[in-house]
N, C-alpha and C positions, 0 to 999 in steps of 0.2 A: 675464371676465364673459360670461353665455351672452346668447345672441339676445332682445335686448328693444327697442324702441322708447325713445329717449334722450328725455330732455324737448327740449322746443320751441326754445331757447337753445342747447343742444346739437347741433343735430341732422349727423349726418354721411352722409358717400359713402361705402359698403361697397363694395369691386368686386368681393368673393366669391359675389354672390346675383345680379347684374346680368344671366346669360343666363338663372337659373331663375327669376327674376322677369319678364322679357322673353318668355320659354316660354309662363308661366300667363296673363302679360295678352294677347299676341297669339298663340300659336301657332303652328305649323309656320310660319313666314316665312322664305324662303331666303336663305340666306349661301354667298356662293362666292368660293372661295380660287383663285390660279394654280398653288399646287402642293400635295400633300399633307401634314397634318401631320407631324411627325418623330417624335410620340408616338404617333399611330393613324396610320399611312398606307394605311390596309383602306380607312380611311372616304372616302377619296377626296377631291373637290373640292366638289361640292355635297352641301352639306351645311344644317341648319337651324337654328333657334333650340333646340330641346328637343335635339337632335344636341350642340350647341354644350355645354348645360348639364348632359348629362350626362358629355360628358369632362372638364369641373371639376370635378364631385363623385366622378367615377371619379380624377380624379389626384390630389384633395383625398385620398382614403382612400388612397393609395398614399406622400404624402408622411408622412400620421401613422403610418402603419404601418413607414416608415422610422426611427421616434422625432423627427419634426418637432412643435415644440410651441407656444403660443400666445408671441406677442412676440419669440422666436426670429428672428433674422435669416436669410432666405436669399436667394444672390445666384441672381442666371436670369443666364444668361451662356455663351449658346448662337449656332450659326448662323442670322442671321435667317431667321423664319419665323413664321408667325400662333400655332402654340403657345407663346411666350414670352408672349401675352397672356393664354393657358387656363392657362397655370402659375403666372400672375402672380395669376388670380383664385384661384386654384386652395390657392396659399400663404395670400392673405389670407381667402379661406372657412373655415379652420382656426387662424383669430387671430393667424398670424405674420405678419412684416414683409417684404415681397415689396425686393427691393433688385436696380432695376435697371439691368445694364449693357449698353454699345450693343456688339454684333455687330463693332466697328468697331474697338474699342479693341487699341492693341497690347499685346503681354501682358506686359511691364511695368507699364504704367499699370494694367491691367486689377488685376495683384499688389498694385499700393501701394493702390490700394483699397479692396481683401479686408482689407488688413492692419490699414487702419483699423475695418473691422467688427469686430474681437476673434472670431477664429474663429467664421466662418457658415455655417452649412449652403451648399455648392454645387451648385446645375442644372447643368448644359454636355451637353456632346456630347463623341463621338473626335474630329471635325475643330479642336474647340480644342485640345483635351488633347495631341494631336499634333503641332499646329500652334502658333501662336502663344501659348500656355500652358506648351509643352514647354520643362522647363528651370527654368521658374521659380517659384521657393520659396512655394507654398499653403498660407498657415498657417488652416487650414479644419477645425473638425468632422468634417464627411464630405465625401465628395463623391458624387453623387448621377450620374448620365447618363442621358439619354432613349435612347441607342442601348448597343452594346457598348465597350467601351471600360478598355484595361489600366489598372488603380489607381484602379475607379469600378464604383461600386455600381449596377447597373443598375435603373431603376425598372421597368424589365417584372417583375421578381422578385417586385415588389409588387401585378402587377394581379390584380383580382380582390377586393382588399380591401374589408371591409366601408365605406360610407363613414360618416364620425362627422358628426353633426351640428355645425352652424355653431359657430362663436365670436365675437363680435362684442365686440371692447375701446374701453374708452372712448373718445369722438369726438376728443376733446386729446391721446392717446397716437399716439405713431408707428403709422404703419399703411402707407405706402412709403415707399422713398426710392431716389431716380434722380439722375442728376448732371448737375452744367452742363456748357455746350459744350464748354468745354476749349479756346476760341478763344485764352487770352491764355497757358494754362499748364497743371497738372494740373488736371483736371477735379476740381468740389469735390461733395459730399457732401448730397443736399439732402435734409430732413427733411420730408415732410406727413405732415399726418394727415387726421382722415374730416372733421373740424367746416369745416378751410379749404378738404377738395378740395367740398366741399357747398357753400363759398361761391364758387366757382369754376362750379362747376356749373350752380348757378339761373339765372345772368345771361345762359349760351349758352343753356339751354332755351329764355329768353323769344325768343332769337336765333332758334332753329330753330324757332318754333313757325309761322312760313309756309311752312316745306316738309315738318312732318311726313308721314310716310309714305312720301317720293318717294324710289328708290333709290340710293344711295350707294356710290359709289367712294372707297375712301380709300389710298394709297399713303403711308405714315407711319410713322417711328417708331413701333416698339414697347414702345420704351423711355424712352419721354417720357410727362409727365402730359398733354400736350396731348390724347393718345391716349383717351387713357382718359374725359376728359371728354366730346368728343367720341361716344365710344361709349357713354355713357351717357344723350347725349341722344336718338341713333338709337335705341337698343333703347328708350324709353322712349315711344318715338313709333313704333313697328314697324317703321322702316326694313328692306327689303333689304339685303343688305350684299357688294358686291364688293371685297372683302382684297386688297392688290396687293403682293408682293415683289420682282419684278420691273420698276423703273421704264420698260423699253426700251418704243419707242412701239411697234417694230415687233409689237410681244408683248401691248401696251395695246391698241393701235386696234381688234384685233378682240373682245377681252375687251369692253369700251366699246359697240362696236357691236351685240353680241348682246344685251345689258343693257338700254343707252340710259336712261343716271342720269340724274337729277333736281338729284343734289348730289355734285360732285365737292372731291377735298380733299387737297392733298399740300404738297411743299415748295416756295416759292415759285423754287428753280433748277430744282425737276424739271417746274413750270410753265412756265418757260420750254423745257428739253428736249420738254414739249408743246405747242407751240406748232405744229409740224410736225402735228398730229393736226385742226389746225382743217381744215384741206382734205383731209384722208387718206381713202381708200374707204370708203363705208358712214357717210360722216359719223359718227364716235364721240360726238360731244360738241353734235351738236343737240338734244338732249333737255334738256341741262344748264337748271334753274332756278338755280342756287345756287354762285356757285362759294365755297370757303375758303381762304383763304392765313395763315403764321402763320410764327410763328420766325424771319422774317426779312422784310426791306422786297420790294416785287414791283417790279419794274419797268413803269410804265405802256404801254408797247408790248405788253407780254404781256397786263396787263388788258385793251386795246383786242383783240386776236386773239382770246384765249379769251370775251368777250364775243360779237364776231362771228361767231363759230363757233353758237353756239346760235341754235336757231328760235322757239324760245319767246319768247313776244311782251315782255317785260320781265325779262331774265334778270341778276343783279347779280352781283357779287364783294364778299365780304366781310373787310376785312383786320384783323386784331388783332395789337394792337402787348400787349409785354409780353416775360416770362424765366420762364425754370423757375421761380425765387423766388417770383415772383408772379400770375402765372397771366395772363390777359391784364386790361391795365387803361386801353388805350384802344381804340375800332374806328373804321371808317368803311366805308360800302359804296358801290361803285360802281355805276352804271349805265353804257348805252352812252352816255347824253349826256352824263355829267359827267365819263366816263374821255377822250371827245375833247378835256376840257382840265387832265388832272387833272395835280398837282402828286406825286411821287413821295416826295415829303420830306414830305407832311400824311399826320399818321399819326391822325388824327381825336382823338376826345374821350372824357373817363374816362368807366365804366359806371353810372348814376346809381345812386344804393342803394348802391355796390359798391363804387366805385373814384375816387379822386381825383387828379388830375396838377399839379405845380406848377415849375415852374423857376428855380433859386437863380441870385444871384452867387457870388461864391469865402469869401464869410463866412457863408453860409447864409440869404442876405437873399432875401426876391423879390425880383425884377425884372421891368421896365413889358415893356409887349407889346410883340414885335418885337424884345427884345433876348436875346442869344443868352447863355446857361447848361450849368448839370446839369440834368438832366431828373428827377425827383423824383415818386413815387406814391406814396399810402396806401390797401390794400385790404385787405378780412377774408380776402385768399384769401396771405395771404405763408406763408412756409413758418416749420418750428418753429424751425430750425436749421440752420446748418452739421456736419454729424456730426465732431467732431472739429477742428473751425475757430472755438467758438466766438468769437473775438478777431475772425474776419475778418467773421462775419456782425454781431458789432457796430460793425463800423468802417463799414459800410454803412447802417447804420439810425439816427434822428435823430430823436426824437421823436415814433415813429412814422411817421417816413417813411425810405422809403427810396433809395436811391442806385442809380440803371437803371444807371450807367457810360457814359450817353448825353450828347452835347451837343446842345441842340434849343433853341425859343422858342415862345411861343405867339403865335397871329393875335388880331385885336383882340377876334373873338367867342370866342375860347379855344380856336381850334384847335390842337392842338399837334404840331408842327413839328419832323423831326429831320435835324440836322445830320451830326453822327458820331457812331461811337463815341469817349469822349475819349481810348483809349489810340491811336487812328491817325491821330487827328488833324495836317495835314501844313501849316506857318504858310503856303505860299506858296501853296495852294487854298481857297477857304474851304468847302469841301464838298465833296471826294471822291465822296461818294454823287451828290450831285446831276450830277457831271460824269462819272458814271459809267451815270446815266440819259440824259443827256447823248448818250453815244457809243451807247447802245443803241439810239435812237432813231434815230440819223444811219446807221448801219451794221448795216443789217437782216442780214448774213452772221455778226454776233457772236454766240454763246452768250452769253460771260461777257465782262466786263471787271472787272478789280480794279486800284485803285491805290493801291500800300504806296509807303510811304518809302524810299530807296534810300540806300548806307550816307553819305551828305552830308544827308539828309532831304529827298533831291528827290525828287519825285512820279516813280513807276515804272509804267506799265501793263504790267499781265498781261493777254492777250486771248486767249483763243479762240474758235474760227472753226468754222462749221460743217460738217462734214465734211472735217475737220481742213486745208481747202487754205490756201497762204501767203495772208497778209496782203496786200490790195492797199496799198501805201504814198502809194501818190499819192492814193486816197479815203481812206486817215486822216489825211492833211496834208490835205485839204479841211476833212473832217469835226474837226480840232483847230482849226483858224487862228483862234478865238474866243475860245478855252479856256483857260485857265493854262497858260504853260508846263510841257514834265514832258520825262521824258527819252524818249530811244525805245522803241517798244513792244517786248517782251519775248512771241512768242509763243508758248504751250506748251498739249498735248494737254489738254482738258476733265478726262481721267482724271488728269492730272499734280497737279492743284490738292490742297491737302489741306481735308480739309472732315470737319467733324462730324456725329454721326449723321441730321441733320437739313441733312444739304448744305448747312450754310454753311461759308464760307470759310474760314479758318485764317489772316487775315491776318498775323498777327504771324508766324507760321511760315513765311509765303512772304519777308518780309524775310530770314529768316534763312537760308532756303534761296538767297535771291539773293547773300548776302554771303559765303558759302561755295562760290557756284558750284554746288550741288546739283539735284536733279530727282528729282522720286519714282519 
């Protein structure tokens, strides 16, 4: 169906029009990346909003001129870089289904994935094709590559092409699909379309609408819908925009510091990795209004730092709790005074209009405040499906509600509270997480701590330490003598961990990498 405006019930998020819509309303507004794209690398680093919108509609005419058609599946599955977001618009401005995978995945997984798409068009590069790709069986259409590369069709062949104008398919039809973490196993298949990322959408505008304009750093997945909402509210409010692929502080600080955002935004462990940046030269992050965290719990020592860091006279942190399935569906924001007592387990309250949170016993009953369950949401933003799971996305959902995989409770005014995940659930702690904020707090030298089950289901710490030196043992028998017993700490390099494209942990995988004696 070509470019119309859907009725009012309908209405969707196109991400195909989103910089040349952001172009006409604001104008030249600068975007700057830390490296060049992999498609245009002429255009360099600073770059702009109409810059920005004409290499979507330049690589929009290069994918139809390769026979890329509307509805068509194509996976982007390339090395990270901010063109995996211009090619992701780029597919869906031409009505196809943009299907994306993270940079991260080994190519195996990355294969069984393809395989469930029933031959889709592929993006990538030579560094995959060569790399973790080589070898394994691509049952794919074509394959497509932004550079040169043996048994790949190069899109340079294409440029030049006339570009065709939009396509815009109905709001209910698939229009992306990205995958879960892949924390507990293979990464599943998620379906949106435009009508739920639109419901997704409204609730963070209303969120952003105290720091429209102010510039923004986002260091994030490319391959997440969090992305893309997020970007949608910027361009619709003219943000700046500093693109970060790079998390290293050393590489940050001065970026940060020539800028001087307004709204900074990444993954709640790469906020901790900045945490070093609160005192670094040139102060980076005094200007910050706004900070965002997501995908994962923050620890409140980080929100206390990253708070202190800004000079701005009322500067907050914003956290949303939520999963790829369903977009975010609870928040809370911090300030400096409430993060000097804040509780790292309160993951705030559903989005009114938008989102609802509830917490079962094991029959699907509620249960009185305070007492600990499934943690349970209904939003208009859930996705359409599992691509090929459908059995698993119904064993999750209950009436419209569906199943986080979390165990938590709510506070007596209905804050809600989270406990664990229930697959890491460990009988003899009653909250890993919390005693895991626990040691962050005690032991300012930590990055990380993780506590998995060890092969008896005893509590195991993984820690790492910053700048990789040993563990003092006599401050972590200080800092435990309160604490549930666990066994000894286990410690290994920050890079060892396995972690998903959004740097969370892998906990089930660090069990199994314990029980085999392994190390990445």
């Amino acid at each position: 169906m070509r470019e119309q405006q859907p009725p009012f019930t309908d209405r969707g998020f196109y991400l195909g029009p989103v910089f040349r819509r952001a172009a006409d309303r604001h104008g030249a507004v600068f975007v700057t990346l830390d490296r060049p794209l992999d498609t245009h690398p002429a255009l360099g680093v600073d770059l702009t909003y109409p810059a920005l919108a004409e290499v979507v509609e330049e690589l929009s005419g290069r994918l139809w001129e390769a026979g890329v058609r509307p509805s068509e599946r194509v996976v982007v599955h390339k090395t990270d870089n901010v063109d995996i977001v211009l090619l992701t618009c780029a597919v869906s401005r031409i009505g196809a289904v943009p299907v994306l995978l993270s940079p991260g995945l080994a190519g195996e997984v990355a294969g069984e994935l393809i395989e469930r798409l029933g031959q889709p068009w592929l993006v990538t590069d030579r560094a995959k094709l060569e790399g973790p790709l080589q070898g394994v069986g691509l049952r794919v259409r074509q394959v497509l590559s932004v550079d040169v590369a043996p048994g790949a069709e190069p899109l340079e062949r294409y440029a030049g092409s006339e570009t065709p104008p939009p396509v815009r398919l109905h709001p209910r039809e698939p229009a992306l699909i990205t995958h879960s973490s892949g924390t507990t196993g293979l990464p599943k298949l998620a379906v949106h379309c435009a009508n739920t990322m639109w419901n997704r959408l409204v609730p963070q505008k209303a969120m952003g609408w105290p720091t429209r304009g102010e510039t923004a750093a986002l260091h994030m997945s490319f391959v997440h819908s969090r992305f893309y909402h997020l970007l949608g509210v910027l361009l619709h409010f003219g943000s700046p925009l500093v693109l970060i692929t790079d998390p290293d502080p050393a590489a940050v600080g001065p970026l940060l510091t020539r800028h001087r955002p307004g709204i900074v935004e990444t993954h709640p462990n790469t906020f901790v990795l900045w945490e070093e940046l609160a005192d670094a030269p040139g102060a980076p992050l005094s200007r910050v209004r706004s900070y965002g965290s997501t995908f994962d719990a923050i620890h409140p020592r980080t929100v206390r730092r990253l708070l202190n860091a800004s000079k701005r006279r009322a500067p907050w942190l914003i956290q949303l709790y939520g999963q790829s399935e369903t977009g975010p569906v609870a928040f809370q924001w911090f300030t400096r005074r409430s993060a000097a007592r804040a509780d790292g387990r309160r993951v705030g309250f559903g989005i009114p209009g938008f989102t609802r949170v509830r917490v079962t016993g094991p029959g699907g009953e509620r249960v009185a405040a305070g007492t600990s369950g499934r943690i349970e949401a209904r939003t208009r933003g859930r996705i359409l499906t599992y691509l090929g799971s459908q059995d698993r996305y119904d064993r999750q959902l209950h009436d419209g509600w569906w199943e986080m995989g979390d165990m938590g409770y709510r506070g007596r005014l209905g804050t809600l509270h989270l406990i664990d995940r229930e697959i890491d659930r460990i009988d003899s702690v009653p909250s890993s997480l919390e005693v895991e904020d626990a040691l962050m707090e005690r032991l300012e030298e930590l990055r990380e701590v993780v506590i998995v089950p060890g092969a008896d289901r005893e509590p195991v710490p993984v820690v790492c330490v910053r700048g990789e030196r040993p563990l003092d043992l006599g401050r972590w028998r200080e800092a435990t003598a309160d604490l549930p017993a666990m066994a000894e700490p286990r410690q290994w390099r920050f890079e060892e961990l396995p972690m998903t494209a959004t740097w969370k942990v892998k906990r089930v995988e660090i069990t199994r990498m314990l029980a085999e004696g392994a190390r990445a």
